[in-house]
C-alpha positions as CSV (number, residue, x, y, z in Angstrom):
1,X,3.2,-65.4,14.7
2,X,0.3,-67.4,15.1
3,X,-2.8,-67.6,13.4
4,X,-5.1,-66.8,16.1
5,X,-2.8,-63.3,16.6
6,X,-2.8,-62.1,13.2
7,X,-6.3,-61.3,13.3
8,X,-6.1,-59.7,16.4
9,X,-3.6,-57.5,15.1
10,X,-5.3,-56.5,12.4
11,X,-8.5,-55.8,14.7
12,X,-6.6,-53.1,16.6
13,X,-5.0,-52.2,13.3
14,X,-8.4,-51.2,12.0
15,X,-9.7,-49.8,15.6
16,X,-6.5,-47.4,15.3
17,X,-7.8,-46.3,12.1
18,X,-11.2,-45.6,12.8
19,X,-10.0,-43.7,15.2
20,X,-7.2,-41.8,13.6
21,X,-9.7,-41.1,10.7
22,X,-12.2,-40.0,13.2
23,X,-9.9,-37.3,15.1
24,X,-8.6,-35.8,12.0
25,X,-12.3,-35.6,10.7
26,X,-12.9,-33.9,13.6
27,X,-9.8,-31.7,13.4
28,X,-11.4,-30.8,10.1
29,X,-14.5,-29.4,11.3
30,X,-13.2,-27.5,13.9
31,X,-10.9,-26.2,11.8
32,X,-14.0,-25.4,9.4
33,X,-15.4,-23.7,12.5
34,X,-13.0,-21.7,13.2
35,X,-12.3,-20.3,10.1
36,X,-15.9,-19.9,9.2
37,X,-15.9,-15.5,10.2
38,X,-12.9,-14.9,8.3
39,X,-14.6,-17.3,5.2
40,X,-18.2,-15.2,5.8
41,X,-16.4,-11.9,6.6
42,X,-14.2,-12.1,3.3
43,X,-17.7,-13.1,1.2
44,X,-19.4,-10.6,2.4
45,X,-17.0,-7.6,2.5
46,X,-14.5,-8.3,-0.1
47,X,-15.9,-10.9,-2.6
48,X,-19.1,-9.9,-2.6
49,X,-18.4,-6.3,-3.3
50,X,-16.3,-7.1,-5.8
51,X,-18.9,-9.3,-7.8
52,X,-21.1,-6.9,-6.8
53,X,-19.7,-4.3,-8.6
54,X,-18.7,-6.2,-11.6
55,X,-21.9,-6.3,-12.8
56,X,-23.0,-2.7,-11.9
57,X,-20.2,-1.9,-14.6
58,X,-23.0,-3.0,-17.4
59,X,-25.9,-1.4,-15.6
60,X,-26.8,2.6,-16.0
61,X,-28.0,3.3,-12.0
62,X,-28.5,6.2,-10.0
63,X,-29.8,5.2,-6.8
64,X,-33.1,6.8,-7.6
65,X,-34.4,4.8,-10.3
66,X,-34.6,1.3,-11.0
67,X,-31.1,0.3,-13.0
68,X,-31.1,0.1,-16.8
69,X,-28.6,-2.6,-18.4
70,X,-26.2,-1.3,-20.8
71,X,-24.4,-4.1,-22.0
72,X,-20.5,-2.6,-22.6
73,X,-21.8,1.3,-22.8
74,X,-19.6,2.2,-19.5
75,X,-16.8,0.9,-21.0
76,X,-17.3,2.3,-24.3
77,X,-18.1,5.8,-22.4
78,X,-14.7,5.5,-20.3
79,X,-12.4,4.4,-23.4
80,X,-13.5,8.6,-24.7
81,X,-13.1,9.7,-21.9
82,X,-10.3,11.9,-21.5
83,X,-10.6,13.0,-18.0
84,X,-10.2,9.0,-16.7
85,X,-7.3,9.3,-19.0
86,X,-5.8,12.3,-17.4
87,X,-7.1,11.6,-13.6
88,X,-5.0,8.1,-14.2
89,X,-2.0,10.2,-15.3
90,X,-2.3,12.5,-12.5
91,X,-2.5,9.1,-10.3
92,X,0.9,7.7,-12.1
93,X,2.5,11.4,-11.9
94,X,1.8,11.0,-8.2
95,X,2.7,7.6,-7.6
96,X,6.1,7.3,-8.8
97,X,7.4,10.3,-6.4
98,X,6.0,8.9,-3.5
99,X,6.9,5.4,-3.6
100,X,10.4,6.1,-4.8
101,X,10.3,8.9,-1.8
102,X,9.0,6.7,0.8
103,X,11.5,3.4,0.0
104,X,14.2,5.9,0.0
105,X,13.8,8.1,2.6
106,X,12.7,5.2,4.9
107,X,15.9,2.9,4.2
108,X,18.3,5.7,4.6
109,X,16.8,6.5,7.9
110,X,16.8,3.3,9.2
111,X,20.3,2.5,8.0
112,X,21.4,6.2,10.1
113,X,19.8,5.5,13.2
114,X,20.7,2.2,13.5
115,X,24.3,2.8,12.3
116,X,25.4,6.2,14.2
117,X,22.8,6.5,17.2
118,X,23.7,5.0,20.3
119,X,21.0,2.7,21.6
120,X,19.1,4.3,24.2
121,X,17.9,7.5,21.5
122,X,17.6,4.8,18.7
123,X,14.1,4.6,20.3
124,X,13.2,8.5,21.2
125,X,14.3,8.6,17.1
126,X,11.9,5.9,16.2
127,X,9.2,7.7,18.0
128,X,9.7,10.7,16.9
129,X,10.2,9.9,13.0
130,X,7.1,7.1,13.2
131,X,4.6,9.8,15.1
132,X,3.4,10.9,12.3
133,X,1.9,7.6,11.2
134,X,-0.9,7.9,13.9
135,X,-2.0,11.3,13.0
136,X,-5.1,11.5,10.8
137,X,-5.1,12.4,7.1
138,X,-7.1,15.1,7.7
139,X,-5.9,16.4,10.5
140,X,-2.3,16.4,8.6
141,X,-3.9,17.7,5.3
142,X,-5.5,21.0,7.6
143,X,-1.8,21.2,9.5
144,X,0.0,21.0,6.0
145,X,-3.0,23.6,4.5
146,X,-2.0,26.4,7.2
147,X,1.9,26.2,6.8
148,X,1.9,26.1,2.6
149,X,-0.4,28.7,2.6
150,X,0.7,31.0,0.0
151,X,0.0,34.4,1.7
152,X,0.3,33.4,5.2
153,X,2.2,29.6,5.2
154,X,5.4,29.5,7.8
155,X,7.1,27.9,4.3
156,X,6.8,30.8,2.4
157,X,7.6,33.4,5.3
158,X,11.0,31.6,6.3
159,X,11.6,30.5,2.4
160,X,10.8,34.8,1.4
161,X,12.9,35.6,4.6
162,X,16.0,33.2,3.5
163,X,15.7,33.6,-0.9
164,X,13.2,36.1,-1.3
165,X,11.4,33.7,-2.9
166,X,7.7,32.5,-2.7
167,X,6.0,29.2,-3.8
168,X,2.1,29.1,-5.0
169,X,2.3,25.4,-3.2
170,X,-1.1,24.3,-3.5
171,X,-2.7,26.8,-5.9
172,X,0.2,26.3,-8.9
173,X,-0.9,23.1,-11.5
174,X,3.4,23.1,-11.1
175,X,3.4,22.7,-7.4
176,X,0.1,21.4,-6.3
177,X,1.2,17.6,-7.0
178,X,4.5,17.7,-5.7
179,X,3.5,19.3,-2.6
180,X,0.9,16.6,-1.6
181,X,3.6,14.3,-2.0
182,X,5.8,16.3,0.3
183,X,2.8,15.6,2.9
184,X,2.1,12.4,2.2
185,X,5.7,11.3,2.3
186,X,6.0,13.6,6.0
187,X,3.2,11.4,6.9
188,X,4.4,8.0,6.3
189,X,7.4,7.5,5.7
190,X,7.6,6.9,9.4
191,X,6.2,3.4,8.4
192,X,8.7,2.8,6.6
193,X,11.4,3.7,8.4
194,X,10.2,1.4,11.4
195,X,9.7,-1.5,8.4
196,X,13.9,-1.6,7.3
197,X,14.6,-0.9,10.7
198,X,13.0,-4.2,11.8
199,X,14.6,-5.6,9.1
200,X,18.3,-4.5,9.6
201,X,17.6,-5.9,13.1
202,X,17.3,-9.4,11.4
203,X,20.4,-9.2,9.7
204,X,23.2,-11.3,11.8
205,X,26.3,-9.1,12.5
206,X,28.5,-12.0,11.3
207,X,28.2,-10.8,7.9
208,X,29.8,-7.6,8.8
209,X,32.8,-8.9,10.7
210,X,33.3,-11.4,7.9
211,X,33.4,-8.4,5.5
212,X,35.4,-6.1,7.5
213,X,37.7,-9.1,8.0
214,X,37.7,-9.1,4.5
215,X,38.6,-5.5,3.8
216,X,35.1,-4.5,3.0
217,X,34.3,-0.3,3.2
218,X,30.7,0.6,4.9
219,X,29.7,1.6,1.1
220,X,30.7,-1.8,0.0
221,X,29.0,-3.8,3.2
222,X,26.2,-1.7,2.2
223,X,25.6,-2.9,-1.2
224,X,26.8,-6.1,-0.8
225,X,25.3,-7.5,2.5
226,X,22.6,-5.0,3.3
227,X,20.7,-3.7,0.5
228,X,20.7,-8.1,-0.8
229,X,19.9,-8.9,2.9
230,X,16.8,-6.5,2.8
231,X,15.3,-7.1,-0.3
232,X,12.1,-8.9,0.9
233,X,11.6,-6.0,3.4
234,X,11.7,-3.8,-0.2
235,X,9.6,-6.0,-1.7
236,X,7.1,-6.1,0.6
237,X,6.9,-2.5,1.2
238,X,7.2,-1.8,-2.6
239,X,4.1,-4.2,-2.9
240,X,2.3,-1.9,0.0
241,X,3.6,1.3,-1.4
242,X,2.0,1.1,-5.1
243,X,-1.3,-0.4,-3.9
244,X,-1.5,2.6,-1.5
245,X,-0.8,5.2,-4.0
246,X,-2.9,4.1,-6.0
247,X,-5.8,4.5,-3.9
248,X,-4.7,8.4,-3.6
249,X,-7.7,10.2,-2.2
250,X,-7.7,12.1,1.3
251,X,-4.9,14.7,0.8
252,X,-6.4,15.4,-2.6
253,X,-9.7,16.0,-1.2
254,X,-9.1,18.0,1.8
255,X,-6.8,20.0,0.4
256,X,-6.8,20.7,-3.0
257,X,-10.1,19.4,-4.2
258,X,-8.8,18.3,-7.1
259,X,-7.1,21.6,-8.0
260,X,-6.3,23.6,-9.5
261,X,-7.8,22.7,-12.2
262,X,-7.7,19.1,-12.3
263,X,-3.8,18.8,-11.8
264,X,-4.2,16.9,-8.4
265,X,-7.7,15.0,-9.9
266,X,-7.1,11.1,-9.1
267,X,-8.4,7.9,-10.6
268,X,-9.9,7.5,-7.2
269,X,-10.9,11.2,-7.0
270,X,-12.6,10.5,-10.0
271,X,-14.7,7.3,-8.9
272,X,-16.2,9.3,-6.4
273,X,-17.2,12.5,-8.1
274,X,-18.6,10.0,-10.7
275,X,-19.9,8.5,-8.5
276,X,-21.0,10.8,-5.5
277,X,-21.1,13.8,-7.2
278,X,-23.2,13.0,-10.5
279,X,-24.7,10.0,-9.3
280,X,-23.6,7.5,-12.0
281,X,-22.6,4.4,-9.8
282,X,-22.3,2.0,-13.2
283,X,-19.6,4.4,-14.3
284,X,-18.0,4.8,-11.3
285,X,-18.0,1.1,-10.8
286,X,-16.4,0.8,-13.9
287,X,-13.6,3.0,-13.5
288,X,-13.5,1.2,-10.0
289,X,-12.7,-1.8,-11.9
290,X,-10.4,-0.3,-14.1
291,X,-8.2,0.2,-11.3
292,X,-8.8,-2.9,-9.9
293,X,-7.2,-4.7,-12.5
294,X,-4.5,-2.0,-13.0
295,X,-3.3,-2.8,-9.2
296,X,-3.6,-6.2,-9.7
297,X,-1.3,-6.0,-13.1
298,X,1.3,-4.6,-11.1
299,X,1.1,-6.9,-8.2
300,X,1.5,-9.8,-10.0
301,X,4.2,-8.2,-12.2
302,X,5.8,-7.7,-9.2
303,X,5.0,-11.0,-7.9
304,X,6.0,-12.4,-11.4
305,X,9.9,-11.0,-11.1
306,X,10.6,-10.9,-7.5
307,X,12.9,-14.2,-7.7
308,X,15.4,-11.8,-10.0
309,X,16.1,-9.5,-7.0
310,X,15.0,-10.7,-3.5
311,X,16.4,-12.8,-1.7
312,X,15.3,-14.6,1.3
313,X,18.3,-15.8,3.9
């Protein structure tokens, strides 16, 4: 090479750099740009909120007057209080059933339809289970009000009819709980159900003709190939399932109101009487952020030993 070309080359070298460092500058801001309402839209209605009320949790407020800092007195207040105690029982004592209900219900479905429906009413099935979903809580809290009506409830006139045999379904501290899970679980498990069954689509059918080859039962292909196969699908929907039950409010509300008693009384039922009710925001912020880190505990627990169970193919 020659010593007049070596600079040359080093010229263009340099004007390819420029360049380069000028397009991926560029690339940078328009990637900024583009990302800018998601950045402003999560500051403004996630973040900020959050902050926000953070540090109501050490202010007495009641919308009416100005707000009166209390240092750690909410927290103080909610470590004696035993209804936040029992309303985050009645949350866990709901919880538990439904998630355990939903996971259950929804992978057995899936793993029926998709096993012993033929293919052209895998889809009127899918409908039918997943309609549900798109009907309102309310509207499925007044539905589900009307048929476990104690006098007049189609439940207890077929149940009376078949055992003789009546339940107090929403007005018995025994029943109330367990029959907004009933609902709830009619309601969604829909999603779920849709969830595996997109899942079990993703699963090759190579593994089952290598197991059948191998002598494998369906109980056995089951346990071995599906339930390991689907495990992030459970994850994932485990993940959704506790963070949803724990923010338990509409069924309780419309149709119970937090009775009897205070047997179907939520952690989030509770933020907003405190709140809405008796007017004391700090509080209710506080118990707001109580559960706040309680969900976020469990996510990350979860998070934390995922790698012992799922498994991504």
């Amino acid at each position: 090479m020659s010593t007049e070309t070596a600079p040359r080359l080093a010229a263009v070298a340099a004007r390819r750099r420029a360049r380069t460092g000028a397009l991926f500058r560029s690339d940078r801001v328009a990637a900024y740009i583009m990302l800018a309402p998601t950045i402003i839209s999560f500051l403004i209605f996630l973040a900020g909120p959050i902050v926000a009320g953070l540090g109501l949790t050490f202010f007495q407020w009641d919308a009416l007057s100005p707000a009166k800092f209390v240092g750690l007195q909410n927290y103080q207040t909610l470590i004696h209080d035993s209804l936040a105690w029992t309303t985050l029982w009645n949350t866990v004592s709901y919880v538990v059933p439904d998630v355990t209900l939903k996971i259950i219900l929804g992978l057995v479905l899936a793993t029926l339809v998709n096993t012993f429906v033929i293919a052209p009413l895998r889809y009127v099935v899918r409908v039918t289970v997943f309609f549900p979903v798109i009907i309102s809580a309310v509207a499925a809290a007044t539905i589900w009000n009307w048929l476990m009506n104690s006098d007049v409830g189609l439940i207890n006139y077929y149940l009376q009819q078949l055992t003789g045999l009546q339940i107090s379904w929403l007005n018995s501290s025994d029943w109330a709980m367990r029959s907004l899970v009933i609902v709830d679980v009619w309601r969604n498990v829909g999603f779920y159900f849709v969830v595996f069954t997109a899942g079990l689509q993703g699963i090759s059918d190579q593994y089952y003709e290598a197991a059948k080859i191998d002598g494998a039962n369906g109980v056995q292909q089951f346990f071995r190939i599906t339930l390991p196969l689907l495990s992030s699908t459970t994850f994932f929907l485990l993940i959704i399932a506790l963070i949803d039950g724990f923010q338990f409010f509409d069924l309780s509300y419309v149709m119970t109101q937090a009775g009897p008693g205070d047997a179907t009384r939520t952690l989030v039922y509770y933020i907003y009487d405190q709140s809405f009710h008796f007017f004391r925001f700090g509080y209710g912020s506080t118990l707001a952020m109580v559960l706040f880190v309680i969900i976020g505990l469990i996510t990350l627990i979860q998070v934390r030993f995922s790698n012992r169970w799922v498994f991504y193919a």
